[in-house]
VMD Tcl script that draws the C-alpha trace (Angstrom):
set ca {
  {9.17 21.50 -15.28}
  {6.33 21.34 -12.52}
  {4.93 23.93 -10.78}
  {1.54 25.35 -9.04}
  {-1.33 26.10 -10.30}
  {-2.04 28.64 -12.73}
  {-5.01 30.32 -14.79}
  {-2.77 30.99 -17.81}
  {-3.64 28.24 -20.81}
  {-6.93 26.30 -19.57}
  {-7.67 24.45 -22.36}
  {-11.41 25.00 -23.61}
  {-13.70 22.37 -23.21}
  {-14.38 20.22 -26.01}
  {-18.24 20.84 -26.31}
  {-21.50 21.21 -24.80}
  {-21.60 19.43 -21.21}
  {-18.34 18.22 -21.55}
  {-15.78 18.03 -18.81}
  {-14.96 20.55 -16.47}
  {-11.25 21.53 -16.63}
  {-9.44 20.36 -13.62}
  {-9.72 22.76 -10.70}
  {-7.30 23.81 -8.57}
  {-8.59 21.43 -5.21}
  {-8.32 18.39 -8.45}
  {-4.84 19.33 -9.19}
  {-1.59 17.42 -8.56}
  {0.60 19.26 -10.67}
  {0.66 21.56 -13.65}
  {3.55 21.05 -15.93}
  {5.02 21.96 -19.38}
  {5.41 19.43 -22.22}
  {9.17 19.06 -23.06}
  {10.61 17.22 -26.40}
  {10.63 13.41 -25.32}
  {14.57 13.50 -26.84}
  {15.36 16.84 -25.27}
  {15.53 18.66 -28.62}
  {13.22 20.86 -30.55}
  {11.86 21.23 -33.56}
  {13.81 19.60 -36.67}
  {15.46 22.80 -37.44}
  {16.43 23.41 -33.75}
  {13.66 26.01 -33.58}
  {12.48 26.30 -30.07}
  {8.84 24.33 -29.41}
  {6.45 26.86 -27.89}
  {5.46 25.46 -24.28}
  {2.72 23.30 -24.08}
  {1.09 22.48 -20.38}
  {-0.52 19.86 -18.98}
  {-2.65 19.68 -16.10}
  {-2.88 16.26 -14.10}
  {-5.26 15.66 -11.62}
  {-4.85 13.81 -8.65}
  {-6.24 10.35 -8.90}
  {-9.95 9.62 -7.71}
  {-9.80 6.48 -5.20}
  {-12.96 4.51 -4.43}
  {-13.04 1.16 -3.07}
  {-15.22 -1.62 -5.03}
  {-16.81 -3.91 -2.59}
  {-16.39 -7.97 -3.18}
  {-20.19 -8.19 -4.47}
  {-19.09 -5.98 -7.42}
  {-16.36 -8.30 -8.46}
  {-16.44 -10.58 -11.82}
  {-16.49 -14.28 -9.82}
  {-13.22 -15.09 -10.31}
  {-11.75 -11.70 -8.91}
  {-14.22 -12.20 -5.94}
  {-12.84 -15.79 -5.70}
  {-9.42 -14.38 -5.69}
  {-9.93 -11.62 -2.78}
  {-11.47 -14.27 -0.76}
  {-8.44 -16.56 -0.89}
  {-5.33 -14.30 -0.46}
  {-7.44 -11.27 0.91}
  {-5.75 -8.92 -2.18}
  {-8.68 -5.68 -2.40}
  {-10.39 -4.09 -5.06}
  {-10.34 -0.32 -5.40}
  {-12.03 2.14 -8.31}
  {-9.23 4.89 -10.07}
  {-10.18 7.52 -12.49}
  {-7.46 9.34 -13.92}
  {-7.74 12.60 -15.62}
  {-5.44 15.37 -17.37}
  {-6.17 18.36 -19.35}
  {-3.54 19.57 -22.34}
  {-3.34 23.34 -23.64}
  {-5.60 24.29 -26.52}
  {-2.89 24.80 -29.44}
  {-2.11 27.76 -31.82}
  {-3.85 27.65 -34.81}
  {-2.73 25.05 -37.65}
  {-1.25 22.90 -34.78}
  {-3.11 19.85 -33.78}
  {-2.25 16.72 -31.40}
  {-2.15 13.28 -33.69}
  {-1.29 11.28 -30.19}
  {-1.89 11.21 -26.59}
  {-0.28 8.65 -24.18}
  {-1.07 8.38 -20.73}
  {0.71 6.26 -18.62}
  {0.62 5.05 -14.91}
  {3.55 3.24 -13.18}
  {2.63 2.33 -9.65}
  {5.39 1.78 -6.94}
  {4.68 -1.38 -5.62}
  {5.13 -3.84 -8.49}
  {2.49 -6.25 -6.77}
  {-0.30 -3.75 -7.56}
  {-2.19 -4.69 -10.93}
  {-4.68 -3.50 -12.80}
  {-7.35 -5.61 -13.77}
  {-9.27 -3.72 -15.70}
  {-8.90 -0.23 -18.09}
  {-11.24 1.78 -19.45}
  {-11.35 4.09 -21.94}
  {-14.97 5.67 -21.54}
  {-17.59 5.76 -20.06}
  {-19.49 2.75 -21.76}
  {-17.92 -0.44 -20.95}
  {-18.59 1.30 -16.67}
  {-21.97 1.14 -17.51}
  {-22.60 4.79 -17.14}
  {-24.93 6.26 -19.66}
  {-24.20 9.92 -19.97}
  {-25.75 12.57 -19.27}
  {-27.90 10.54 -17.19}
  {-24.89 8.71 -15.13}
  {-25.40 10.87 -11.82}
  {-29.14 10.47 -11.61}
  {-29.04 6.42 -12.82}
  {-26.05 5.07 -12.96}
  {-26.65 1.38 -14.88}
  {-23.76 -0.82 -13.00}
  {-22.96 -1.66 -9.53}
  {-19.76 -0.28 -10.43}
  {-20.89 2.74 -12.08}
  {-22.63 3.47 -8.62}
  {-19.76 3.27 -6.44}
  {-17.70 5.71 -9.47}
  {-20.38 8.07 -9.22}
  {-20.20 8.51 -5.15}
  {-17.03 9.18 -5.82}
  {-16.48 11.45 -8.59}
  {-19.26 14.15 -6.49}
  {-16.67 15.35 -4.87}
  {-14.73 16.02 -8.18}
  {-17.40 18.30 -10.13}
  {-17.45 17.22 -14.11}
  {-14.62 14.33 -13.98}
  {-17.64 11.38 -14.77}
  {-18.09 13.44 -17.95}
  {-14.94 13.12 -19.29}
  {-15.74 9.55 -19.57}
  {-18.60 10.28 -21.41}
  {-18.44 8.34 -25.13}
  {-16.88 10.72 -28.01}
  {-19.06 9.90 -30.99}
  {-15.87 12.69 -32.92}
  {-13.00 11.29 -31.10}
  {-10.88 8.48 -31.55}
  {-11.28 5.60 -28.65}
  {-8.23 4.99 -26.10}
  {-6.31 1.58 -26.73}
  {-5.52 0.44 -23.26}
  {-2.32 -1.69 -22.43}
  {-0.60 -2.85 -19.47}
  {-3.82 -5.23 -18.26}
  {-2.33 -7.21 -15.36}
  {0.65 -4.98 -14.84}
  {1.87 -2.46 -12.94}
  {2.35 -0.40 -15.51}
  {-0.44 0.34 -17.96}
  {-2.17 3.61 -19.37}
  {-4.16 4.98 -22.39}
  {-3.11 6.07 -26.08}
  {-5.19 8.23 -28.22}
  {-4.51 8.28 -31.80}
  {-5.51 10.08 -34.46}
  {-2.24 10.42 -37.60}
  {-4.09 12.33 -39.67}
  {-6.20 14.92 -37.20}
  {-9.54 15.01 -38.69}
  {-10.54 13.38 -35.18}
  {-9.10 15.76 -32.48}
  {-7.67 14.13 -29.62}
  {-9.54 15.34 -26.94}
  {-8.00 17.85 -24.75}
  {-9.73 16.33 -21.43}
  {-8.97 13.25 -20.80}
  {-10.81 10.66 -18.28}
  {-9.86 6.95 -17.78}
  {-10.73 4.46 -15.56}
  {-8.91 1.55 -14.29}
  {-9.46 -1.30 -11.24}
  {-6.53 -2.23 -9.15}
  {-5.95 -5.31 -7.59}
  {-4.12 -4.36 -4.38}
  {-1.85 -6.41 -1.93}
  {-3.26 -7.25 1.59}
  {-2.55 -3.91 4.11}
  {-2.03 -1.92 1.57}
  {-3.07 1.93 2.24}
  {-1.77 4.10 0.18}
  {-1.64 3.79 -3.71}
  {1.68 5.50 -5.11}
  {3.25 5.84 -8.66}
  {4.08 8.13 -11.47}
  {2.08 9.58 -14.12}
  {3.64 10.20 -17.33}
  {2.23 11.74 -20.57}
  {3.43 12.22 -24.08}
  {1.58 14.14 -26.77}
  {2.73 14.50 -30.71}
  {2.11 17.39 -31.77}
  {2.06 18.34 -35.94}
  {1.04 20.97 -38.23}
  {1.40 24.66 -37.69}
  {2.65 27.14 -40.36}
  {6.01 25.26 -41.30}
  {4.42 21.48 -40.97}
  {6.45 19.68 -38.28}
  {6.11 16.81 -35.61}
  {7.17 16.72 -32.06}
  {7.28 14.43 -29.22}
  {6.32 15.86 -26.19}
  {5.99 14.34 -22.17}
  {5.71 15.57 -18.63}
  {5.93 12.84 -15.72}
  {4.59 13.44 -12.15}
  {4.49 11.31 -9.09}
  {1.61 11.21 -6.71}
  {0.67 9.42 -3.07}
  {-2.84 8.77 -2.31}
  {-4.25 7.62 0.68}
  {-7.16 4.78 0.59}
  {-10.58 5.46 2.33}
  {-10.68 2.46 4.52}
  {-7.46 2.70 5.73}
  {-6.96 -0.68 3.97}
  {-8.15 -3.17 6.36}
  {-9.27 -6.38 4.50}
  {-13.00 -7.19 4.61}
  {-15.56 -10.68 4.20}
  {-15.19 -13.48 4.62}
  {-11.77 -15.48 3.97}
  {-8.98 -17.46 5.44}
  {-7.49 -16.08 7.80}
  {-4.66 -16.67 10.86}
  {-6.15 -15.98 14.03}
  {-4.33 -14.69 17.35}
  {-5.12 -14.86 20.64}
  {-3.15 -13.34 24.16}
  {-4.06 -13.43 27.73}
  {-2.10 -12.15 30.39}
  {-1.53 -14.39 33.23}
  {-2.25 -12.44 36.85}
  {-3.93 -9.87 35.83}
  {-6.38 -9.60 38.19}
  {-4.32 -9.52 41.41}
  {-2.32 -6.28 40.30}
  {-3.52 -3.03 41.79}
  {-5.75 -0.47 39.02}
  {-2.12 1.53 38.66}
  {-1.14 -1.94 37.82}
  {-4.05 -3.21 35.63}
  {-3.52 0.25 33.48}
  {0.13 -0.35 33.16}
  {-0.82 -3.78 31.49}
  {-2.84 -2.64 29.20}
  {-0.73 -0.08 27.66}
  {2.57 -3.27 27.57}
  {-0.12 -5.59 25.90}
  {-0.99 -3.18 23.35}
  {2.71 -1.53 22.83}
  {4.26 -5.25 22.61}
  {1.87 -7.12 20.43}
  {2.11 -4.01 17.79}
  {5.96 -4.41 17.63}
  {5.27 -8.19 17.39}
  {3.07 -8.51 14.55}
  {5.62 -4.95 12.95}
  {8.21 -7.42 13.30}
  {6.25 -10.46 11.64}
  {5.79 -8.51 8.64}
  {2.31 -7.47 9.31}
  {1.91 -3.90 9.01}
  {-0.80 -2.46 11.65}
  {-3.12 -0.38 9.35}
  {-4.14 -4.18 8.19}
  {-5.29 -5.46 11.52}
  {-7.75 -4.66 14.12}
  {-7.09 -5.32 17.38}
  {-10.15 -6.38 19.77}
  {-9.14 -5.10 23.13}
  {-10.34 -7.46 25.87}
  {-8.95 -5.45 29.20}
  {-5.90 -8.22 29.76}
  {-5.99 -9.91 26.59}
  {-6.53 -9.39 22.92}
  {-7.74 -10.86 19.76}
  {-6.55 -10.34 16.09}
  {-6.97 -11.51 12.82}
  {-4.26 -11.11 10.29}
  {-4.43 -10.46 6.46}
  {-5.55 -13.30 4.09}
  {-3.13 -14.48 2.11}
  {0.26 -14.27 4.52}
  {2.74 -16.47 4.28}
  {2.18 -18.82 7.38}
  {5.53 -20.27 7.41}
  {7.26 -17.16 7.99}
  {4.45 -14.89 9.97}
  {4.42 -17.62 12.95}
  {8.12 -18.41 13.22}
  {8.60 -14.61 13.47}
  {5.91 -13.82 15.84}
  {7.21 -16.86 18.29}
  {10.77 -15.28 17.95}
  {9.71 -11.82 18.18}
  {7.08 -12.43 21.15}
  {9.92 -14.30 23.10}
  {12.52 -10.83 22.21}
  {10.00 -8.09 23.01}
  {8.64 -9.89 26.62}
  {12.68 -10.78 27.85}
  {13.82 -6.88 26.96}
  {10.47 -6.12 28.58}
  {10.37 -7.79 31.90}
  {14.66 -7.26 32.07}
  {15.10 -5.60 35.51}
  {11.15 -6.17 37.08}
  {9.89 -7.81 39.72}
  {8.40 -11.22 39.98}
  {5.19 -9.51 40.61}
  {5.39 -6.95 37.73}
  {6.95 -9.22 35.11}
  {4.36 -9.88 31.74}
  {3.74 -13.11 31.41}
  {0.75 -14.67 28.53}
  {-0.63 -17.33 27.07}
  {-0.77 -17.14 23.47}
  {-3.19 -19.14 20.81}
  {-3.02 -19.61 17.00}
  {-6.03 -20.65 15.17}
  {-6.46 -20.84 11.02}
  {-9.98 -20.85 9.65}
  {-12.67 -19.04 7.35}
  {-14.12 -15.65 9.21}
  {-15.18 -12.95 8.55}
  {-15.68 -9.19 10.48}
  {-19.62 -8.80 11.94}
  {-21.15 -6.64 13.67}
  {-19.71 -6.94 16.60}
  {-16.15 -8.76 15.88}
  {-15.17 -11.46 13.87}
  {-17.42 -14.74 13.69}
  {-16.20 -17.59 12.75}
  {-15.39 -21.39 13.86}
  {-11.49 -20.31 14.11}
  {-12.43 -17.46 16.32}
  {-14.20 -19.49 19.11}
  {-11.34 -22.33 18.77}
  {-8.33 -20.23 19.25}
  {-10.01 -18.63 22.71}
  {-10.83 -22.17 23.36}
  {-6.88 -23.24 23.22}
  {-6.37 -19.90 24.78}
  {-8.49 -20.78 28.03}
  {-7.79 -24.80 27.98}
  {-5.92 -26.49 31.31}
  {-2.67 -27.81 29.21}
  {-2.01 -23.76 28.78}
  {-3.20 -23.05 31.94}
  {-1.22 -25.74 33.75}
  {1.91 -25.17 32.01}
  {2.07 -21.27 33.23}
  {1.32 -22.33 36.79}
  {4.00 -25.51 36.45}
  {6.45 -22.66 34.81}
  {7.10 -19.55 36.65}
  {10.29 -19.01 35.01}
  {8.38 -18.70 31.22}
  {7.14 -15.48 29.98}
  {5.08 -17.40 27.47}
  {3.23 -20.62 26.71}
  {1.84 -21.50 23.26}
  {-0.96 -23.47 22.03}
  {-1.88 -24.04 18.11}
  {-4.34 -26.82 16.44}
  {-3.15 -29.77 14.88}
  {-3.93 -28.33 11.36}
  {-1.57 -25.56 11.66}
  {1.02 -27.98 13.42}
  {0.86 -30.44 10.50}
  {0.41 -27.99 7.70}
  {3.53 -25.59 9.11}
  {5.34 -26.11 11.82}
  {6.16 -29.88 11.00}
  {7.92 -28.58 7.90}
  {9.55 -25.57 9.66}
  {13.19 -24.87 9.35}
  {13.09 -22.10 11.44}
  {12.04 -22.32 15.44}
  {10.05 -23.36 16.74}
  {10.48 -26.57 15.19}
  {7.91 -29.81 16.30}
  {10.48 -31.19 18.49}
  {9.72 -28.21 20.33}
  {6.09 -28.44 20.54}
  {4.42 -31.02 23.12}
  {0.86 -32.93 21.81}
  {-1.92 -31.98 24.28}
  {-5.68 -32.66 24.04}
  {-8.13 -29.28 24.88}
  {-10.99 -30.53 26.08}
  {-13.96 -27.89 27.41}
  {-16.88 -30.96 27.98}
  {-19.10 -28.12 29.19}
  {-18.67 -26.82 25.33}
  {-18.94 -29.97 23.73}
  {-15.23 -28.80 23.03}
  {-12.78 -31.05 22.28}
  {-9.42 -30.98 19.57}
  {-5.83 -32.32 19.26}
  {-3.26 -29.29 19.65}
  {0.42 -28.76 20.34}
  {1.65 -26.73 23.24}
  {5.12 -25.21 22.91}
  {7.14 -23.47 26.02}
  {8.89 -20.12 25.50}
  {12.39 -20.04 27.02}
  {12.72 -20.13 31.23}
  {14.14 -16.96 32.46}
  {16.47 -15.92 35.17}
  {13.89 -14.81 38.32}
}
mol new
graphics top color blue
foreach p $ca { graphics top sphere $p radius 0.5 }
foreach p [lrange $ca 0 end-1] q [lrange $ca 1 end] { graphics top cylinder $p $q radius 0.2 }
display resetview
């Protein structure tokens, strides 16, 4: 049974500077432990309640230069991020005699695709070196946990070492599903009634929201008649990410480039109305892909624009879709306008390592695809065309590596081999130009 929070049962805390019990901002739900097999005790007396407080989980995100090398190696390839949890939930202090031989606390997160890497069970193997873990923390990682946890008063301390405790066992390492078990059969050690863990999740590209259910179990024994009960509460709980998810350094990457052709003969009424089709249609374009938009971000450029997906998409089906949907989304939008007013764009694709700057993304792939973008095949074919809403021009790499082997269009009998030349640049590469469908005018 979950309900609000209440001041009833706040369990004491388990000695000098020791963890705060969880507040009411820290809460995500306070519950009451329930026999795990829906009975009582063995008798069929009834099991006084016992509550549980969890918190919500503490989200921080963990920065490539903090990664082991191979995790770091890993982000940079499929452009999967790092982020920072601490868990924490409190249990009732119990009526005398009684005493808690076992804690379990499990988390199951929603997307299967999430992992976690790491687990924690105190503060030790962070690096943190409590009491002194706010004023010095000893890790890179321990740094970015302690930013963190200040706006959560006391929850660093609960993973402060317990020289009287017994230490978590972790499982579930490279799962989705993984958690903490406390155990102590014959209760000299009492399991701690605030708990703290830590975990770091490997997260999917675009991801911006971590989701999942928390589930704990408790055994309780003793009490005036000796007896043993299994107890759990589960909880579910949404949490959005800081960043808003976007992938960051440097990695492999597909890059997209749009221009609109005649943009500079429409009136400003005209310009404006542009603008807001370019932005509108590109967004359902990439939706449709598969790319969701909190993991892109678009660099306006008045009548054009520049993005750079995720790290780590699946090339073969991104491009087909965003050819199919591009052609779909510019026919139902020009349907019914004038010559004049119709949309019309060259489009570039360009694969390479880049990475976000100061100002934009730098990059070899991000001056090539503008370089496609601008070139006279493109340019020529538009002019040659006035029946196309689109033209298209990739690099051989991405021609040879996916659309040669595509089985859904556009295939390579429907691209044409040009040569983009800019001698001005020094500029020159091999690339494919492809023609979107002629349209009634």
């Amino acid at each position: 049974m979950i309900g609000g929070p209440a001041e009833a049962g706040v369990p004491a805390a388990p000695g000098p500077g020791a963890a705060v019990p969880l507040g009411d901002g820290d809460l995500l739900a306070l519950g009451e432990l329930v026999p795990a097999d829906g009975r009582g005790q063995g008798d069929d007396r009834p099991i006084e309640p016992i509550r549980v407080r969890c918190g919500r989980p503490l989200l921080y995100p963990v920065p490539g230069e903090d990664l082991p090398v191979h995790l770091r190696r890993r982000a940079e390839a499929t452009g999967r991020r790092y982020v920072g949890a601490l868990f924490a939930f409190d249990l009732d202090t119990l009526p005398r005699r009684q005493r808690y031989s076992a804690a379990r606390f499990e988390v199951i997160l929603t997307d299967p695709a999430a992992l976690a890497v790491r687990l924690d069970g105190d503060g030790g193997t962070l690096g943190l070196s409590w009491p002194d873990a706010l004023a010095e923390p000893t890790s890179a990682t321990a740094v970015h946990a302690v930013a963190a946890a200040r706006a959560r008063p006391g929850w660093l301390a609960r993973l402060a070492s317990r020289a009287r405790s017994p230490r978590a066992h972790v499982f579930g390492i490279h799962r989705h599903e993984f958690g903490w078990v406390y155990e102590d059969p014959r209760g000299d050690l009492l399991v701690p009634r605030a708990h703290g863990m830590h975990a770091l999740l490997e997260l999917p590209p675009g991801v911006t929201r971590v989701a999942g259910v928390l589930d704990v179990r408790v055994r309780v024994t003793g009490g005036r008649d000796p007896y043993s009960a299994g107890l759990r509460e589960s909880v579910t709980f949404d949490e959005a990410l800081e960043d808003g998810g976007a992938a960051e350094g440097a990695a492999v990457r597909l890059c997209v480039a749009v221009d609109v052709t005649g943009y500079s003969r429409r009136s400003t009424a005209g310009t404006e109305q542009v603008q807001r089709d370019l932005v509108e249609l590109m967004s359902r374009v990439r939706q449709g892909a598969g790319v969701p938009e909190s993991s892109v971000r678009p660099q306006p450029q008045g009548d054009g624009q520049f993005t750079v997906l995720p790290a780590g998409i699946d090339e073969s089906v991104v491009i087909s879709r965003l050819v199919a949907g591009l052609g779909r989304q510019l026919r139902a939008l020009n349907a019914g306008r004038s010559v004049a007013e119709r949309l019309r764009m060259r489009v570039a694709l360009h694969r390479g390592l880049v990475k976000p700057a100061s100002n934009g993304w730098v990059g070899v792939a991000a001056i090539a695809v503008h370089r496609i973008l601008d070139s006279s095949p493109l340019r020529d074919a538009m002019t040659a065309r006035p029946a196309v809403d689109f033209v298209l021009g990739l690099p051989d790499v991405l021609f040879e590596d996916v659309i040669r082997h595509a089985t859904e269009p556009p295939l390579a009998a429907d691209f044409t081999p040009v040569t983009v030349e800019l001698p001005a640049k020094g500029f020159v590469e091999h690339g494919w130009l492809h023609i979107g469908p002629e349209e009634s005018v």
